[in-house]
Every structure is written in structure tokens, then in C-alpha cells.
C-alpha positions in Angstrom: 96.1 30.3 -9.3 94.1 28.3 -7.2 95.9 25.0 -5.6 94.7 21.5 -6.2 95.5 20.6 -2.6 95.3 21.6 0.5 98.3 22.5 2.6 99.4 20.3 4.9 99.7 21.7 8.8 103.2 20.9 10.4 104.6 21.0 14.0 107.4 21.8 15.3 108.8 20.1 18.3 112.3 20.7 19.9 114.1 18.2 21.9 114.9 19.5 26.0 118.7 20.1 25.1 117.6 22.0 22.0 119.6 20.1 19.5 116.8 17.7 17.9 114.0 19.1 15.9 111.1 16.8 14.4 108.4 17.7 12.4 105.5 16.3 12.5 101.9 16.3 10.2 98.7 15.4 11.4 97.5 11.6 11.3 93.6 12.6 12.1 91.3 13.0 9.3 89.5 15.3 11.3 92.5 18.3 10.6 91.8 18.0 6.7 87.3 17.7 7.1 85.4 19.7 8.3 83.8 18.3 11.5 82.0 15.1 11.1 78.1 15.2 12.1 77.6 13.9 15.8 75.9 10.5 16.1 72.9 9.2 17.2 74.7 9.0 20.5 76.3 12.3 21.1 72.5 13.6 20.1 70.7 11.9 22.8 73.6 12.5 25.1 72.4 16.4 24.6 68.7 15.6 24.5 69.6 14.1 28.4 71.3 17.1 29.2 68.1 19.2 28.8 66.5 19.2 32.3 62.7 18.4 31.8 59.9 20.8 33.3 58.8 17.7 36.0 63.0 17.7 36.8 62.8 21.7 37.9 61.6 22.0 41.4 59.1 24.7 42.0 60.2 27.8 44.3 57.9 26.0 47.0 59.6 23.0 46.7 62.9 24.8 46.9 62.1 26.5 49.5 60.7 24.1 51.6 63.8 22.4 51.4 65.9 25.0 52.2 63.7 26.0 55.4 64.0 22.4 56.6 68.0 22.3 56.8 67.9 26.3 58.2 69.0 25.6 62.0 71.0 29.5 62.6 68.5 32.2 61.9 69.4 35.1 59.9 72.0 37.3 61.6 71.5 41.1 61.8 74.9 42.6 61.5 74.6 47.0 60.6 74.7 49.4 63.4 71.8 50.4 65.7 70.8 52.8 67.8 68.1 52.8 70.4 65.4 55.4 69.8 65.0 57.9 73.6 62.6 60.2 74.7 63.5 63.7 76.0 64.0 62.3 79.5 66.3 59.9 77.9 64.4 56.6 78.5 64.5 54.2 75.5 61.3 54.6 73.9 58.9 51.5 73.2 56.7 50.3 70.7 54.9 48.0 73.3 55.8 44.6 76.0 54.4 41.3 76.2 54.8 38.6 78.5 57.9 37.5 77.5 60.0 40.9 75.7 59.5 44.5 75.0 59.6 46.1 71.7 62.0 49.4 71.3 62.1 51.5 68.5 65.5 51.8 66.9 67.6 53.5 64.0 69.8 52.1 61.9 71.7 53.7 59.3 73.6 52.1 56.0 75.9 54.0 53.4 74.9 53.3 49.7 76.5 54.7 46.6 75.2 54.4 42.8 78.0 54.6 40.2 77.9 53.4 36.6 80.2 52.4 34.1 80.4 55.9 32.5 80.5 58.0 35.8 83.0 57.7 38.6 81.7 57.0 41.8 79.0 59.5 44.0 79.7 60.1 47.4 77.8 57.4 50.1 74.3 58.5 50.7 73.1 57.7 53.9 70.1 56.0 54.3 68.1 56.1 57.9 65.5 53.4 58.6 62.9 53.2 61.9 63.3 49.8 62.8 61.6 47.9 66.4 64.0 46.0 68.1 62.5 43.5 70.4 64.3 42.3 73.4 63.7 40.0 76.1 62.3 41.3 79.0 62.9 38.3 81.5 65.4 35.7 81.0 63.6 32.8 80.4 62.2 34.3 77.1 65.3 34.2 75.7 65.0 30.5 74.8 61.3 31.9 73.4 63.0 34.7 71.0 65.9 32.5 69.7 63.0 29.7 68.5 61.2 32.9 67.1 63.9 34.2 65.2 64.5 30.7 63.6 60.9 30.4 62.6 61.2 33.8 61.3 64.0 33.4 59.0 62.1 30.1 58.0 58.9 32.5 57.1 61.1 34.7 54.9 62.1 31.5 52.8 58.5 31.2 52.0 57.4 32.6 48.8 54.5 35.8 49.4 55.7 36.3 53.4 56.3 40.4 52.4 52.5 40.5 51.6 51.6 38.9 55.4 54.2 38.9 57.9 56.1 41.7 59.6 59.5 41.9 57.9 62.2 40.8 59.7 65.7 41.9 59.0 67.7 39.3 61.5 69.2 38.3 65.1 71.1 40.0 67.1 72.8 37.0 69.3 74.7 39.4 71.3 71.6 40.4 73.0 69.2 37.9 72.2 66.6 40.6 70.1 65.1 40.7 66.7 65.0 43.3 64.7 62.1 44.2 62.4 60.6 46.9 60.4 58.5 49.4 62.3 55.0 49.3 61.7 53.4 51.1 64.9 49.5 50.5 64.0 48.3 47.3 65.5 44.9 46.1 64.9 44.2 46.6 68.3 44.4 50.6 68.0 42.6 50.9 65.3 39.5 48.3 66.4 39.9 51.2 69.6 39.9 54.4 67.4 36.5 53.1 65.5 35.0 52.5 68.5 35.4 55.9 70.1 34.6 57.4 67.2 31.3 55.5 67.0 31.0 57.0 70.7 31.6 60.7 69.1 29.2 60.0 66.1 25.9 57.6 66.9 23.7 57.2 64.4 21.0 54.7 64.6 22.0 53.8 60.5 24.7 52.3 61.3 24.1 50.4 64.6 23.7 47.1 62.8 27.3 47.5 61.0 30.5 46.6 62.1 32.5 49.9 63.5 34.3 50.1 60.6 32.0 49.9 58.3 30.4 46.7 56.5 32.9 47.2 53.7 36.1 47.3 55.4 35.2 45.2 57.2 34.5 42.8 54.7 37.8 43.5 52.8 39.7 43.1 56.3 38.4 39.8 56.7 39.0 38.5 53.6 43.0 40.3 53.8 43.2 38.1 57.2 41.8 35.2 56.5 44.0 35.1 52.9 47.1 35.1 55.2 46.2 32.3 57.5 45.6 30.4 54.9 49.1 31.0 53.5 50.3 30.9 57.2 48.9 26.8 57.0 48.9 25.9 53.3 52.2 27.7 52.3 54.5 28.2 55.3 53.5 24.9 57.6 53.2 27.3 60.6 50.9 27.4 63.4 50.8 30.8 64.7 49.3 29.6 68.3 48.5 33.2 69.4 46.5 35.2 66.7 44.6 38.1 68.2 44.0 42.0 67.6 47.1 43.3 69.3 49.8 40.7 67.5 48.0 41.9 64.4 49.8 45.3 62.5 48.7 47.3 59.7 50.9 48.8 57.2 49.1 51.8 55.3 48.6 51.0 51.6 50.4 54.2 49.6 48.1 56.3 47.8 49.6 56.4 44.8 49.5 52.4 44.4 46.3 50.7 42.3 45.5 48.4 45.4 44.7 51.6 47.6 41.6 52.8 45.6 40.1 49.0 44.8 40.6 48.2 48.6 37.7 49.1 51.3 40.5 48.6 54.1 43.4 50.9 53.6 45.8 48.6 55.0 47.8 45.3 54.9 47.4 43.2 57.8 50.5 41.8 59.0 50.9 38.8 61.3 53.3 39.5 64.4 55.0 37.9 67.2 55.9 34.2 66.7 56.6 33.4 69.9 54.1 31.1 70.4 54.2 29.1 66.8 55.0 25.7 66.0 55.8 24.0 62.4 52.9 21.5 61.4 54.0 18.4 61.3 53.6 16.3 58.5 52.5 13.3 61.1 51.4 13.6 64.9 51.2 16.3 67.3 53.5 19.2 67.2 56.6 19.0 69.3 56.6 20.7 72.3 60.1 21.0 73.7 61.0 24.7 71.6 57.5 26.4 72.7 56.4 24.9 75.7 57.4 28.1 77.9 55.8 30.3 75.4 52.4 28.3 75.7 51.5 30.1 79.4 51.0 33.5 77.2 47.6 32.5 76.6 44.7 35.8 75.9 41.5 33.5 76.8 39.5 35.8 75.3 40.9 34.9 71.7 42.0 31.3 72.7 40.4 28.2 71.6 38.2 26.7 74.2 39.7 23.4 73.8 43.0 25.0 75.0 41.8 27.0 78.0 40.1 23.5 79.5 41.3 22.8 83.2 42.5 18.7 82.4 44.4 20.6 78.9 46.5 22.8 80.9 47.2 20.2 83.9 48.1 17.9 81.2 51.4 20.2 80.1 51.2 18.8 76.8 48.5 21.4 75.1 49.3 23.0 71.8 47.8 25.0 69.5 46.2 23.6 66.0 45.2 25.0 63.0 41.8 24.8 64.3 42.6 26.5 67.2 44.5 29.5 64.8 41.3 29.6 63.0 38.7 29.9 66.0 41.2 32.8 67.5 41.0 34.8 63.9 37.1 34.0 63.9 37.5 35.8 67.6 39.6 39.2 66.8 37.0 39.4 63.7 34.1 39.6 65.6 36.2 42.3 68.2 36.7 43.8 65.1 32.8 44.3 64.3 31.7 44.9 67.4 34.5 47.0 68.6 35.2 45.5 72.3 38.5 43.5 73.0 37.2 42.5 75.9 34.5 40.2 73.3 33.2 38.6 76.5 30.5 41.0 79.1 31.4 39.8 82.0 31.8 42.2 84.8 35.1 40.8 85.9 38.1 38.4 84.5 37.0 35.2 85.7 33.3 35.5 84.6 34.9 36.1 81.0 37.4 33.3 81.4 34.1 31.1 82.4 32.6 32.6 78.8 35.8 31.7 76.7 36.1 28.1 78.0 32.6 27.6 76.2 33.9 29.5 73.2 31.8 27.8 71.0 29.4 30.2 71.8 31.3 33.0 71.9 28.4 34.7 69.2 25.6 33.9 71.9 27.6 35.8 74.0 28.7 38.9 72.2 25.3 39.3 71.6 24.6 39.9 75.3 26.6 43.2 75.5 26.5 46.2 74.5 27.7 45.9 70.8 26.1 43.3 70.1 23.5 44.8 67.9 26.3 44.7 65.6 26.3 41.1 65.1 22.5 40.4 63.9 21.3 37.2 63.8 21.9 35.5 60.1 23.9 38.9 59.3 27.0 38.3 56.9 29.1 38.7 59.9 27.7 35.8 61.5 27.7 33.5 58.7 31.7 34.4 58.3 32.9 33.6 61.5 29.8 30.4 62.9 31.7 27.6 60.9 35.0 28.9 62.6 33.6 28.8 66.1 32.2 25.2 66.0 32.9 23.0 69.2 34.6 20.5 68.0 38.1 21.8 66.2 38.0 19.4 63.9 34.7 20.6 62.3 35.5 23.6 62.1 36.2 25.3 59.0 39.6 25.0 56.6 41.3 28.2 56.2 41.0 27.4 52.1 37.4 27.0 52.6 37.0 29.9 54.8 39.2 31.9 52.1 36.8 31.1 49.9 33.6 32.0 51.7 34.9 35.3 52.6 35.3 36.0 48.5 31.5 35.3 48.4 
């Protein structure tokens, strides 16, 4: 039989000295309904509480953000273990003006264990790393702001596909530590060279060293990461040349390697020089200023190798200036000389960079130069990035797209 009425809920409540009990019923009419529908209210209370599309910040914007409040860079904290020859001398990637790189070990301990397994034993995993130190003491001021523009880079969304990963600090000893990646652009502008030496063919004299179609692809790899260098990460890299330039081999087995003319992925290196564009006026100068007398005049801007810019103390490098130095290291590329200039001794060539803007006049004038023909495709890559005047000079978004022509 089926009741006519609902049960009514009771309560039971005891006094604290346990010797009153009351009972009590509900008074709300919301214990015998079913829940009421919300109100107009309560509904556009919930319609608030959906964030809108133009309320979500972008991962740029995020990122952005977060790089601007980043004053500590990333700490590198797992053990490591400097790399030595048989003679026990630490071996060395390379040195600079200002540190030396050493190659280094590290090892971690990683073990993979599901819900439905018990634990494997700790598999060790070895990585090559380059560890780069100071190598007098005023570049340690130079590698701390490097490191903190480093760990700003790997904020930046896309900085695995152009900048050298970096995996931290090491304050104890004032080094970074980053992957290993031993082939500079340097080398391998070398090694096609000589073997243009080995192998002459009158075919081919007109070409780059490389070849016109790795070259091409090169360029157009370089150039893509400036312009993420400028437009994405607000850096100025102030010293962009063949030898801070590293290539990472593309694997065989990946879809990139077979569509791409130049089996590698340039990476951009050593920060030591770079600065954060500003959003108004010049670029400070107080982090970098010690790092700005590791100038390579053959890849410098002319407007920075000028006699009243460096008694002034105040020059930095530009955008324009990043983009005249890339124009430079590809026209090494092509011709295959990292010298660029012909002069016989230093200060002949340092004469030739200072009037840069004809830096194409003058390649022409040695040796290689057959490989930069007049009205050829490398010359119309690299003129609008060579102009005189910086601020004429081509956009690294422009030039990005010229190079996809």
C-alpha cells in the first residue's frame, strides 16, 4: 500500500549533560521539493563564471609575463663530472674571450613502474653535456646576465627549435650547463671549403660551397630564428657569427630530414653579448657593457666598429646590427672564407668592415668571390641586409619572407 504522504525527517539532538532530548522536523520547504529551479540571477552568476576566449591570455602573453618577473635563473642541481683526456686535462669544446667550454657527464637515476607492476630497478641514464666556465674573473658578471637571459629564452614558446638547450646555473662556480652539440657553423663552413679544394669543378664555381640548395634552406633555417629571436623573445643577440652558431644533425628517421636540403638545425649560442629590446629607448647598458669589447669586426655592424662609437662607451647592438652580422656569416657561408674580408693583414680587414656596407664589393675581390655573382640569388638575399644606414635595412619578418621566395 502506497502512503498518501510523505514521511516526515526528524532529528535528534541531546542536551551536553545527556539528560534532554528534542526532536526536531524540518521548517524548509526545500526538505519536502525537490530543488527549486535557479533564478535569473544564480544563471548569470554562472554565465560570469565562464572565462571568455579574450579573458585567456595566450602562452606569449603568459610567458612574457613570467620572463619579465624572472630575476634568479634556473638552477642546475644533478651531479657532474668533467670530461679528461688520457693525459688527464679536462677536455674542451672551445674558449672565448670571456669562458671556456668543457665537456661534461652527468648522470640521473629513472625508474618506470605502473600501477599493476611493482617498481623496476633505477636505470641510469648518461647525458654529454658542455659546461661553460669563466675563464677570467670579470666574465663572471658576463655569464650570471647570460644565464638569466637564458632561462628567460626557455620561457619563450619555439626556443627548443633555435637556441642551444640550456639545463641551468651552477652558482657555486659561476658556469652554465648546456646540451652538447659539438658542430658549429664555423667547422662545417671549413669542411666544405677544403672539400671544394679536394674536388674543383668549374660547374660549380658560381655556387655557394655547400651547394645552392643547402644553402638556400640554411638561410632560410637562420633567418626564421632571428626573427623569432626579435619578434618572439625581445632579444638582441649582439654577437651572431659562424662560430656562436651550432648545428644539431636532423635524425634520419624523422620527415624533416628528407624534405630539408641542410641536414641540420641551426642553433643560436653564447648570449653573452645580448640585450632585451626595450619597448622604448636604447637598451640598457649597465648588465652587458663588459661583454661589448668581444667584438669579431668581421661580422660586426659598421656602425658599431666606428672610432667616435667606441670612444663614446655607450655602443650597443640593434636589431639592425643582429641582422647585418647574419647577412655577414651567410655570405662566409657561400663563399667559404671566415676571414670575408681579403686583406693581407688584420687592420686592412678592420679598415674593410668599418665600411661594411660594402662588404659584397669586397668579397668579390677575393678569391671566392666568384661565388657571389652579381644579381645572383645570393646577392639579392643578403643586399637589403647590408644597407648603410641600419635603419633601412631589412626586417627580420621581411627578410623571412624573402628567403621563402
Amino acid at each position: 500500500m502506497t502512503p498518501t504522504t510523505l514521511p516526515l525527517r526528524l532529528s535528534v539532538s541531546t542536551a551536553q549533560d545527556g539528560k534532554g532530548i528534542t526532536l526536531q522536523t524540518p521548517t524548509s520547504a526545500s526538505a519536502l521539493t525537490p530543488p527549486v529551479t535557479p533564478i535569473a540571477k544564480e544563471a548569470a552568476d554562472a554565465e560570469r563564471a565562464i572565462p571568455s576566449p579574450r579573458d585567456e591570455r595566450s602562452p606569449e602573453q603568459t610567458a612574457a609575463q613570467v620572463k619579465r618577473n624572472i630575476s634568479t635563473p634556473l638552477g642546475f642541481t644533478d651531479e657532474l663530472e668533467i670530461c679528461r683526456d688520457d693525459e688527464d686535462r679536462p677536455v674542451e669544446f672551445g674558449r672565448g674571450a670571456w669562458s671556456i667550454v668543457y665537456k661534461a657527464r652527468s648522470s640521473t637515476n629513472a625508474a618506470t613502474c605502473s600501477l599493476h607492476t611493482p617498481p623496476s630497478s633505477p636505470v641510469t641514464i648518461t647525458r654529454v653535456l658542455a659546461v661553460k666556465a669563466p675563464l677570467r674573473r670579470d666574465a663572471r658578471k658576463v655569464l650570471q646576465s647570460e644565464a638569466l637571459t637564458l632561462t628567460r629564452l626557455n620561457l619563450t614558446p619555439g626556443f627548443e627549435r633555435h637556441i642551444v638547450p640550456f639545463h641551468g646555473f651552477m652558482s657555486d662556480s659561476i658556469a652554465l650547463v648546456m646540451s652538447a652539440v659539438p658542430l658549429s657553423l664555423s667547422t662545417y663552413i671549413e669542411d666544405q671549403a677544403d672539400l671544394r679544394k679536394r674536388q674543383p669543378s668549374t660547374a660549380t664555381m658560381f655556387d655557394p660551397v655547400q651547394g645552392p640548395e643547402s644553402w638556400r634552406d640554411m638561410a632560410r633555417k637562420l633567418i626564421t630564428s632571428l626573427t623569432w629571436l626579435h619578434d618572439t623573445a625581445g632579444i638582441i643577440h649582439g654577437d651572431i657569427k659562424p662560430h656562436n652558431i651550432l648545428l644539431r644533425q636532423i635524425p634520419t628517421d624523422k620527415p624533416a630530414a628528407e624534405a630539408s636540403a641542410f641536414p641540420y638545425e641551426p642553433l643560436l649560442a653564447d648570449f653573452s653579448s645580448a640585450f632585451e629590446i626595450p619597448k622604448d629607448g636604447p637598451p640598457g647598458l649597465e648588465t652587458n657593457q663588459a661583454a661589448m669589447s668581444a667584438f669579431t669586426p668581421p661580422f660586426t655592424a659598421p656602425e658599431l666598429l666606428s672610432l667616435a662609437s667606441i670612444k663614446s662607451g655607450d655602443v650597443a647592438p640593434t636589431p639592425s646590427s643582429d641582422v647585418f652580422s647574419l647577412a655577414a656569416t651567410l655570405i662566409a657561408a657561400a663563399t667559404g672564407d671566415l676571414l670575408l674580408y681579403p686583406g693581407s693583414n688584420n687592420m686592412q680587414r678592420l679598415a674593410m668592415a668599418r665600411d661594411g656596407h660594402r662588404i659584397l664589393e669586397f668579397t668579390r675581390a677575393g678569391s671566392n668571390g666568384c661565388r657571389v655573382p652579381r644579381n645572383g640569388f645570393v646577392e639579392k638575399l643578403v643586399q637589403p641586409a647590408v644597407v648603410k644606414d641600419p635603419a633601412q635595412r631589412i626586417l627580420t619578418r621581411d627578410w623571412m619572407g624573402l628567403a621563402s621566395l
